[in-house]
N, C-alpha and C positions, 0 to 999 in steps of 0.2 A: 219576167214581169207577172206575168200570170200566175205561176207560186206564190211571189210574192203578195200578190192579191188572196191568194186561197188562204195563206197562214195569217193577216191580218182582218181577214172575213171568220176563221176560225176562231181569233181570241176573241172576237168582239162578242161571237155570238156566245161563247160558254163565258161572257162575264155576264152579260144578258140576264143567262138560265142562272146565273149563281145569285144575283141580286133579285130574280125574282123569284126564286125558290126561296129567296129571304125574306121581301114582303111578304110570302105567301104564308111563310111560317109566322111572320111578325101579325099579320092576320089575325089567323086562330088566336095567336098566342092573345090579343088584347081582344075578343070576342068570347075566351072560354072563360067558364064558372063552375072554381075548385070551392071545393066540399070542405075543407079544413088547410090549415095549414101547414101540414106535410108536403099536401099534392101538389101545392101552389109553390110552396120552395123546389121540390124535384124537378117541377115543369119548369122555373128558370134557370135550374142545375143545370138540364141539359141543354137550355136556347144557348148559357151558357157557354158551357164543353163546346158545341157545336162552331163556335164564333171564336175562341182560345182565352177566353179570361175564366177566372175565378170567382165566386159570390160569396159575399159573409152579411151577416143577420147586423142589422143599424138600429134606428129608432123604431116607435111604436108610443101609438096611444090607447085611451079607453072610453068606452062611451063613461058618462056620468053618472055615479056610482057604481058601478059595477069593475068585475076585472075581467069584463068581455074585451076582449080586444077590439077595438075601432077598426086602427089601420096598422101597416107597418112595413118597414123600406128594406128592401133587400139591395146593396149595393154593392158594386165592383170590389175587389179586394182588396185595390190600390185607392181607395177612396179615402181621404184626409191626409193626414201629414203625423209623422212619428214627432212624439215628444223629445223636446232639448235635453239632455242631457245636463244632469245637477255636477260640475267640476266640483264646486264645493263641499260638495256632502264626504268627502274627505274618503270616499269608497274606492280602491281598487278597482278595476276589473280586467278581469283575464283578457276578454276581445271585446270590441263593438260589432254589433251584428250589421247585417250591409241594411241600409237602407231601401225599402221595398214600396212603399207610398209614394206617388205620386197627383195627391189632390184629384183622381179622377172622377168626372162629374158622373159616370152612367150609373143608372140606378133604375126600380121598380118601386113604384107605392102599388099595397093593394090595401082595398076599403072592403069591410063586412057588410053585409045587409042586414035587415030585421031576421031574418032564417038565418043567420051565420055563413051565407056564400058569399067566396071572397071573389073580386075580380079585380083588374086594373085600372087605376085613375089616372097614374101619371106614370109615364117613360122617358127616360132619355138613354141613348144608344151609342152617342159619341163617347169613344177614349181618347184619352192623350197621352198613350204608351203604346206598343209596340204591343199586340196579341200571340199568343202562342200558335206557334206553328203544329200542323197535323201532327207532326212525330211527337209533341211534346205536350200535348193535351194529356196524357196520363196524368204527368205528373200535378194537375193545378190541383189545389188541397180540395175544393168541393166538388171535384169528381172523382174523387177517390174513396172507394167505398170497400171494405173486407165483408163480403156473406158470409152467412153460418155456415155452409160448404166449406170453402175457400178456409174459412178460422179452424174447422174440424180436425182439415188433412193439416193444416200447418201443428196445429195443437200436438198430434199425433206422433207427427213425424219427428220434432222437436222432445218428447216426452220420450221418442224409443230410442236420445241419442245422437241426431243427426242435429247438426251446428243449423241457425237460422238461416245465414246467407247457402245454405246448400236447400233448407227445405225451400226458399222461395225460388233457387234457380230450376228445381223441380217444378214449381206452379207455374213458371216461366215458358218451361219448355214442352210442357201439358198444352197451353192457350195457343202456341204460336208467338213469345215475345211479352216483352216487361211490360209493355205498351197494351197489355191486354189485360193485362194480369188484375188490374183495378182498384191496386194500392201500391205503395213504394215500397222500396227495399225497408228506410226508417219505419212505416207504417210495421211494417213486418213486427222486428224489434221492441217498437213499443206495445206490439199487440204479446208478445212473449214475457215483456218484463210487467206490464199489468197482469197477465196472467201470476206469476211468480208471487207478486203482492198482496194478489187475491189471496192467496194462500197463508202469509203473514199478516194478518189484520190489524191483531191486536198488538202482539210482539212475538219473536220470535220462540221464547218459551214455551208459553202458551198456546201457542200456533200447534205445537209440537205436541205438548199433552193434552189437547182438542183431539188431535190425530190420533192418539192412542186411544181416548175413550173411543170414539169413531170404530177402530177398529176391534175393538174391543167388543161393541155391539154386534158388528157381523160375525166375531171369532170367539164364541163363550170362553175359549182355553188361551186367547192371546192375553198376556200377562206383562207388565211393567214398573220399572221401581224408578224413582228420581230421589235424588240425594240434592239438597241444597242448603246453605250458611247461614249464619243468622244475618245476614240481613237480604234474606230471600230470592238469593242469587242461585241459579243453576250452576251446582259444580261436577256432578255423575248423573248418567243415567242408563237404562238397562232395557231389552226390550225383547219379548219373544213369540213367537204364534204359534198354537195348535200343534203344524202341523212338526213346527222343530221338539217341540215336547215329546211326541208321538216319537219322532226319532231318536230322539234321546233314551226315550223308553227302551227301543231297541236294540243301538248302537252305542249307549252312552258308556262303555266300558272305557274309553282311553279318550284321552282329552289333549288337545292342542291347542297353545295359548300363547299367543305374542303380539305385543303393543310395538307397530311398528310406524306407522305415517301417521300423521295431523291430517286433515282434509277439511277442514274448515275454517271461515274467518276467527272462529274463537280459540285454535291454535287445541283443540281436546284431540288427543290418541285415541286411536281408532283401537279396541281392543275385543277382536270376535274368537269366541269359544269354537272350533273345530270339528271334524270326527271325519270320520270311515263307514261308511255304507258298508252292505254287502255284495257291491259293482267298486268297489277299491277309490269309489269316488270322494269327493269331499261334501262334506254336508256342513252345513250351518246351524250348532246348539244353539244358541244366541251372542248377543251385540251390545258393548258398552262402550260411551264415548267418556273418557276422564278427563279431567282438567290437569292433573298430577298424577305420577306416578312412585304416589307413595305407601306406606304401609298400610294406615288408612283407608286408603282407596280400595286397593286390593282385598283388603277384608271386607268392605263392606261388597264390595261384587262379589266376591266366592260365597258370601254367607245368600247373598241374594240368589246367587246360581242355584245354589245347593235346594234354598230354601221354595225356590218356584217352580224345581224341577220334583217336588215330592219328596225331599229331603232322600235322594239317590245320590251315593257318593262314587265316582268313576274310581277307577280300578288303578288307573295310572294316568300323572297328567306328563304333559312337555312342554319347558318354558325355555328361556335361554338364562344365564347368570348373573339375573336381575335380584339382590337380596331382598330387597322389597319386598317383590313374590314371594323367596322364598319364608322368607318370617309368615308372610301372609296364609301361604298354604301350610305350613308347620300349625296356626293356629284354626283354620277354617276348616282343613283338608286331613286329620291325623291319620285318616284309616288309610289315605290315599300314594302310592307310590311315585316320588318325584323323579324324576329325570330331567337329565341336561342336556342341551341339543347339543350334541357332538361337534357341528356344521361351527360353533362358535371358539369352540375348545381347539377345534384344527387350524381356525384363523390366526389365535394369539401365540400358538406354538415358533412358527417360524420369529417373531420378534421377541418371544422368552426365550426359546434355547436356542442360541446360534449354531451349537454343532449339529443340530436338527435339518442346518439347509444343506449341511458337507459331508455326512456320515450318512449314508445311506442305510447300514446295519440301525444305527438307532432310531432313524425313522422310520423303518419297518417293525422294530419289537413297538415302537409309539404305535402303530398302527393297532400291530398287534393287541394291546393292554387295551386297545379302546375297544374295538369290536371281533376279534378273532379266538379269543380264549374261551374255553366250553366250561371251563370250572375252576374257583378262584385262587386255586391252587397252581393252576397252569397261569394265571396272571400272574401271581405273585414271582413265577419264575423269568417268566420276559422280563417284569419291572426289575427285578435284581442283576439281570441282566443287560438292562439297558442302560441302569443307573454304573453299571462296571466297565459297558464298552466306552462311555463318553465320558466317565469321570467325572457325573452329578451327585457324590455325596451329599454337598453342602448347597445345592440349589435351593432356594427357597421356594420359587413359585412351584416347582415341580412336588416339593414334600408339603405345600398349601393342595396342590390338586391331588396328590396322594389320600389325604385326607378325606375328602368326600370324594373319593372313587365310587363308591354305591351307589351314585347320583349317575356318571355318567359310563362308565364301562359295562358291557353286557354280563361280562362274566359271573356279576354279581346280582344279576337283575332275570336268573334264569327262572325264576319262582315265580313269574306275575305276568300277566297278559299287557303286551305291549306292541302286537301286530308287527313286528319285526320294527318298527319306525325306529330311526335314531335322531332325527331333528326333529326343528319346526320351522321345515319348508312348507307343509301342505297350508301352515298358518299365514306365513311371507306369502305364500303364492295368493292368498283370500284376501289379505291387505292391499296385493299388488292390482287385485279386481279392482277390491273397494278405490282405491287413487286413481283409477279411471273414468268412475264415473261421477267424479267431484273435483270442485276447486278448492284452493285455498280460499275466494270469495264465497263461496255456500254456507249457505244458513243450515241450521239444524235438518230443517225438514226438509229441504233438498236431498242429505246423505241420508237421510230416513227413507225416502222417495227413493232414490238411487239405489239404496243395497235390497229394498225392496223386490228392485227389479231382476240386479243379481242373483236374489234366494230365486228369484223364479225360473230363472234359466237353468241355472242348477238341478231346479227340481221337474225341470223340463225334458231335463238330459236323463236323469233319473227314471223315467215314469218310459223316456222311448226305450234303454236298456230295460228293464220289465218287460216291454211292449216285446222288443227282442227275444228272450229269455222265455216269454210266453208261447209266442208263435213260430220258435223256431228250436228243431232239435239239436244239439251238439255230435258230433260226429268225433270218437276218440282217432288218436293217431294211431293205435292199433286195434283195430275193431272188434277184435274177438275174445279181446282183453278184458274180466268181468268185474275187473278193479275200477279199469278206466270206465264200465259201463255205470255201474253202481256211482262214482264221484261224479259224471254226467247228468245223469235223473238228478241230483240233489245239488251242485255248487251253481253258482252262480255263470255266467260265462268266462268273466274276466279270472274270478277264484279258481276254476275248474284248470285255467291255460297256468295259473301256479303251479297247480296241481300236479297237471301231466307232463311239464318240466321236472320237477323231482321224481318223477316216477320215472320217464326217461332215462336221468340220471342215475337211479337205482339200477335198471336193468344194464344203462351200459359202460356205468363208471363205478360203479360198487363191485367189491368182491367180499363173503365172506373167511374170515381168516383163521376163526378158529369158533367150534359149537360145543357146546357142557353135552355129558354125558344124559341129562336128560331135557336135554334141547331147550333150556333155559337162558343160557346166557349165547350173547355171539359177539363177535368181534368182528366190526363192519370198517373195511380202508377201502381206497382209493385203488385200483388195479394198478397206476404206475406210478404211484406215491407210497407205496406199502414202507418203505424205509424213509421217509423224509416227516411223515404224520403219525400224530397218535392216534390208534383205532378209537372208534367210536364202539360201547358199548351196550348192548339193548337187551333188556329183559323181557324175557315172556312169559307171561302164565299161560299154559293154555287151557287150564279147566275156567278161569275167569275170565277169559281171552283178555287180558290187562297187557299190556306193551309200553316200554317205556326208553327213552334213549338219551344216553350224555348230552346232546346236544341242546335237547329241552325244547326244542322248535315247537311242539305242538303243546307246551304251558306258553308260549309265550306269543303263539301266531296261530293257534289254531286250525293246524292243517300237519299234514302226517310225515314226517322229513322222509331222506329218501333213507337212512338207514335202516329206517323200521321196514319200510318199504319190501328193500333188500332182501329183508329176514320173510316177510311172509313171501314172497318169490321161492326164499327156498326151503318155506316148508310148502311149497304150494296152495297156500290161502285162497281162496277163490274170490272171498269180499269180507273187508275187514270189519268188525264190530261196529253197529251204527252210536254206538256212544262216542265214536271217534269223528261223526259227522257234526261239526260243530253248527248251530243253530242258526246264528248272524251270518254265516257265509250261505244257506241256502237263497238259491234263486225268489224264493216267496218268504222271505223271513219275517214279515211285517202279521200277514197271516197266518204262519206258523204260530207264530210266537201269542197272538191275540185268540186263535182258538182252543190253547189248553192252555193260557197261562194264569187265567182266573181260576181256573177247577186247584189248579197245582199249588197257587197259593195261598188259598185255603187250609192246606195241610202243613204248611210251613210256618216255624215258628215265628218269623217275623210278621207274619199275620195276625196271628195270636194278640201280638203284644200290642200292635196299635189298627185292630180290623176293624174301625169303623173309619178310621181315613185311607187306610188302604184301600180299604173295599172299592169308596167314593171317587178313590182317584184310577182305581185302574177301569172300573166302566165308565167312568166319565172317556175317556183316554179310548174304549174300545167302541162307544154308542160314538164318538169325535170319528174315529177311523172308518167305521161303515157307512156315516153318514157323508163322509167326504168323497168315500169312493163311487157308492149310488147316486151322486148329485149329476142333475144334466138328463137321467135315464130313469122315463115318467112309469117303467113297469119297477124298476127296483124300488122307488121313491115310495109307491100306492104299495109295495111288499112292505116294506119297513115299518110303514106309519102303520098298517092293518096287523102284522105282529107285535107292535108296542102296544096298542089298543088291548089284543088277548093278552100280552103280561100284564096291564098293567087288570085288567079284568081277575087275573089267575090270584097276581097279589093281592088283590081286595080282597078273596076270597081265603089265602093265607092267615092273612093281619088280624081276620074275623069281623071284615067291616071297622078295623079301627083306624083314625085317621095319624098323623102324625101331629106333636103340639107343638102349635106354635112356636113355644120356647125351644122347641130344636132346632128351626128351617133357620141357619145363617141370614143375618141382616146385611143389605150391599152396604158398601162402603161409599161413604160422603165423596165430594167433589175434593178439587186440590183447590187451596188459593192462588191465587196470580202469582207467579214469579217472575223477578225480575231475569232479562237476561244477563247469557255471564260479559264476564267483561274484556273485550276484542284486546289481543296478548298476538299481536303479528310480531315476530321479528323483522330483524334489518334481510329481507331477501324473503327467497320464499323455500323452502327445505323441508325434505320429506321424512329427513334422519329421522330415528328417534330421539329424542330426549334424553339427556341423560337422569339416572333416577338418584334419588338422594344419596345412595350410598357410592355413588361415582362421582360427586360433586365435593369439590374439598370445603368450598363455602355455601351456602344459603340462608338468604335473607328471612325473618319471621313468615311465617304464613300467615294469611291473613282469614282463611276459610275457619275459621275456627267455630266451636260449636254445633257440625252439621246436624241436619236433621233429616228425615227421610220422607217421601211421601208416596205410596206405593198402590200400583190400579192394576188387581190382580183377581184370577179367579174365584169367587167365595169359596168352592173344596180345595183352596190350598190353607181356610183359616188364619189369612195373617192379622196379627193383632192394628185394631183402629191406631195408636198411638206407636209408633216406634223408637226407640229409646235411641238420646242422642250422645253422642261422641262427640270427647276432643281433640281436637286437629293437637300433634304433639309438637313442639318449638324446635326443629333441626337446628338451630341455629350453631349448637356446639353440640357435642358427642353427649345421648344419655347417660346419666349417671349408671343403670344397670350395664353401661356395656363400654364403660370406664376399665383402665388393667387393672386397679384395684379392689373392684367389687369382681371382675373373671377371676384371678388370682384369687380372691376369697371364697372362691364355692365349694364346697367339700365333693368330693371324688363322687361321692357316693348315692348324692341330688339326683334324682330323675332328669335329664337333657343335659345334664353338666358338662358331659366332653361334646355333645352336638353344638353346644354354646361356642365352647373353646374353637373349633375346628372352624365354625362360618365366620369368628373374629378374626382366626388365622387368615383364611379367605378372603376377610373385606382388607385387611393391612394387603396382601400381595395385588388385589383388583386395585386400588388406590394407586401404588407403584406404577400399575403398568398405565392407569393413566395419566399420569406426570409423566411417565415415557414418552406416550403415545402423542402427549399436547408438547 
């Protein structure tokens, strides 16, 4: 009995304290005098929250004449009644939303005074709904509020990659619960997708080339070109910064290039230029998004490459056996050495030749003919022989790829710097980034934003090997070895472990087999291979110290194979010629290369002939490099800026006090007009394949791009012309007449390209075959 007395003396008195801690609030609350009406809505936000309902903004009046406000009612959030609903208006709709009104009378008026303080006139307190329970107060809509804080970390977190519903279950688990947190999950989302829009204002084109001028202004050497239709539609575009130029400068000898995924809603290939650092990593020349990939296209990006990298032509590119490209690079690229990713060649093998899956002899001379032959004479002997143990006289596709052998078999490719690479995986694998950090739903400036992020991790990765490279010595696997010491001080880390691999191998799998009477030539095998290989052979001069060996590894990679190797082992060489220390694989190549590369091309004749853009472009390029790397550190910054001061003092003093005229200093280039954007091309699914390009399509419809035109926002020392000359999209619809059998069959023998012509016809008839195979 007495319990039971205690627990109903209990409730009564905490309902007591709870109603009169509510007068007491309801008190103040109808006694205090807010200052504007911010203070005066927050203050019944929280009597609000406090009680479980919601508030939204109602009527309001004005004194006479003026647009001082009078008064005005803040009331419950279930106050009125939802509109009927028009059956008749003949409208669909998906759902009816639930009905949330229920006529509730509670409400606030507040009146202004002649000073603008607002205070209470009129209250009513009663609902006639059901208030929200403590647990559930979060969620009413006018106590949910995101601070600049709370918006920062989500902005943040969301921007470096991490999905919404994970960054808010993080702010969740920060506060103690969702219930803290001070806005909803939905609030979250819509505060991400306004963000997102912010960014697309006007439209998405233009959003886009806002962004590049943008960047443009902070990055004097970021440079961009857009290709669009006549009717003002974005169909190409291209884009690149500083610091990829600079790379380029560098590294730009062999080029990697493959259009492999869409990543957008407007269905454009993703098509990023490649390379090779000297840490064996991937770098990024620049980035173009197409809409097609056709001849057209391709030319106008290669000329554009070519043309904003300082008209530098790479040494060697790698594509896969797309003819588009190659007609492309045949006219953009002549000086340039093409190759074919092998990785492609090996896929099509097992469904053109069948005896390829059952004859193991002929899948090894295939092997062979593609990468194992030292000179083209030992190819030519495997393919005679492969074609005799299978019984491929009459194969076609085989005497189609016989044909442009130059293209993809080493044998033939001993001559030219191509870093040992035989595909374009390093290109697949930068595609395979890029489709991580986009949708099929993103807009342009998302995968702009997005690969953005990519160059920088990249060059994040870049900058700690350096870091490495700088602050730590390398340690040879035999230490007293002053071969291995000498390629330590100078390669890189990652180069160096090439290195002492083939040296290795020299010491403990080479043997010499035979030496010229005056120690000129040698004949370098295998110790337990001496009868199953042909020896390698290696020349030495030794008044020139010149070294050179069949196998050609270092024309073609840069680094010293292990037969040369061998040979100074056993003339005991102690460190081989530093002209054999290639420059791109040093550990500091960037600085090597930038402090006597100005002096050096001065005396060269390509200087000669065009030195006052060279000049222009290689300090721009080197004042771009030291100022990137002094940024952040206020003693180099005050060094830099006080020695341009004295040159620029010295050169006054040169010139003779003469200024430059006007008529020389480059005029910037005007704005672009609006374009429209391009036009949303989703297929039935969502598919990352490539596309097939026109010469693997047996039909295509007219194009419609026709007429492009260009619009290009680029550095003024690259001089591109104000107006650029426009092109016509050509009609695929049926085969051109130049590449008709009648006009091939009529070319005389003797034409300049006349059998290269033949050979990539032959090519496109056998690629056609295998895909009506293949479909």
């Amino acid at each position: 009995m007495v319990a039971l007395w205690l627990r109903y003396s209990c409730a009564i008195v905490a309902l007591y304290l709870r109603y009169t801690c509510a007068l007491i609030a309801l008190y103040f609350f109808f006694q205090a005098v807010y200052k504007d009406e911010t203070e005066a809505y927050e203050c019944f936000c929280t009597y609000a929250h406090d009680n479980g309902f919601s508030v939204r903004k109602d009527h309001h009046s004005f004194w006479p004449n003026s647009r001082k406000i009078k008064s005005k009612d803040f009331v419950c959030s279930k106050a009125g009644f939802k509109k009927s609903d028009d059956h008749n208006s003949g409208k669909r709709k998906r759902f009816t939303r639930p009905v949330v009104r229920t006529g509730c009378p509670a409400m606030v008026r507040f009146v202004t005074d002649e000073d603008g303080y607002w205070h209470v006139k009129r209250f009513i307190e009663s609902h006639n709904h059901e208030l929200a329970s403590p647990a559930d107060r979060h969620l009413l809509r006018s106590c949910r509020n995101m601070i600049e804080e709370k918006a920062s970390v989500l902005k943040s977190m969301t921007d470096a990659g991490i999905r919404t519903v994970d960054a808010y279950a993080y702010l969740a688990e920060e506060v103690g619960g969702c219930e803290n947190v001070g806005f909803s999950k939905r609030d979250a989302y819509n505060f991400i997708q306004k963000e997102k829009r912010a960014r697309i204002e006007i439209c998405d084109t233009n959003s886009l080339i806002q962004l590049f001028k943008y960047r443009q202004v902070e990055d004097h050497m970021f440079a961009w070109d857009v290709q669009y239709d006549d009717e003002d539609r974005l169909v190409n575009f291209f884009w690149v910064d500083g610091r990829s130029r600079i790379d380029y400068e560098c590294f730009g000898d062999v080029l990697i290039f493959y259009t492999s995924y869409r990543l957008n809603k407007y269905n454009f290939v993703c098509a990023p230029f490649v390379g090779v650092n000297n840490h064996w990593q991937n770098i990024l020349f620049g980035l173009a998004f197409l809409s097609e990939e056709t001849i057209e296209s391709f030319t106008w990006l290669f000329k554009t490459f070519v043309r904003i990298m300082g008209n530098k032509y790479p040494t060697t590119i790698f594509t896969d056996q797309d003819q588009a490209m190659a007609r492309a690079i045949e006219v953009t690229l002549p000086h340039t050495r093409h190759r074919l990713c092998q990785w492609h060649i090996f896929k099509k093998v097992p469904s053109k030749v069948s005896i390829y899956n059952s004859n193991n002899k002929v899948r090894g001379l295939f092997h062979k003919c593609m990468r194992w032959c030292d000179s083209e004479e030992v190819f030519e002997e495997a393919w005679d022989e492969m074609i005799k143990e299978g019984n491929l006289h009459n194969h076609e596709w085989l005497q189609d790829l016989y044909k442009i052998r130059r293209k993809w078999s080493t044998a033939f490719n001993k001559d030219s710097f191509c870093m040992g690479i035989l595909s374009t995986q390093r290109s697949e694998c930068t595609n395979n980034v890029c489709h991580g950090i986009s949708k099929p739903t993103s807009s342009l400036t998302d995968c702009f934003l997005g690969l953005e992020k990519v160059l920088m991790n990249w060059r994040r990765n870049e900058q700690d090997e350096d870091y490495k490279c700088s602050q730590s010595e390398i340690v040879p696997v035999i230490k007293n070895s002053s071969i291995l010491k000498q390629a330590a001080r100078f390669y890189s880390r990652r180069i160096y472990s090439i290195f002492e691999e083939e040296f290795i191998k020299a010491v403990g799998e080479m043997s010499i087999d035979f030496v010229s009477t005056d120690s000129s030539k040698f004949l370098v095998n295998y110790i337990e291979k001496k009868n199953q290989n042909h020896p390698w052979v290696v020349q030495f001069d030794a008044t020139e110290g010149n070294i050179q060996c069949s196998c050609k590894k270092y024309k073609t990679m840069g680094l010293m194979c292990s037969h040369c190797l061998r040979v100074f082992k056993q003339l005991d060489i102690a460190k081989f010629p530093k002209k054999y220390l290639l420059l791109r694989w040093s550990a500091r190549a960037r600085q090597v290369f930038y402090s006597g590369y100005l002096l050096n091309s001065q005396r060269s004749n390509n200087f000669q002939s065009g030195r006052g853009f060279i000049f222009r472009n290689q300090v721009s390029r080197f004042a771009y490099q030291m100022s990137t790397e002094a940024q952040g550190n206020e003693e180099a910054e005050e060094f830099i800026l006080s020695s341009l001061q004295d040159m620029y003092k010295k050169l006054y003093i040169i010139l003779g006090g003469k200024k430059r005229n006007e008529k020389d200093v480059p005029s910037s280039q005007g704005g672009t007009a609006n374009l429209k954007d391009p036009l949303k091309r989703r297929p039935k699914g969502i598919s990352n394949a490539r596309l097939k390009s026109h010469w693997e399509k047996k039909k295509r419809p007219k194009s419609k791009l026709t007429d492009k035109k260009s619009s290009v926002g680029d550095n003024p020392m690259d001089e591109p012309s104000s107006t650029q000359p426009t092109s016509t999209q050509m009609n695929f619809s049926s085969m051109p007449e130049c590449f008709s059998e009648e006009y091939i069959t009529g070319i005389p023998s003797s034409q300049p390209g006349a059998e290269y012509t033949k050979l990539m016809m032959d090519f496109l008839s056998a690629e056609l075959e295998f895909n009506e195979f293949a479909m």
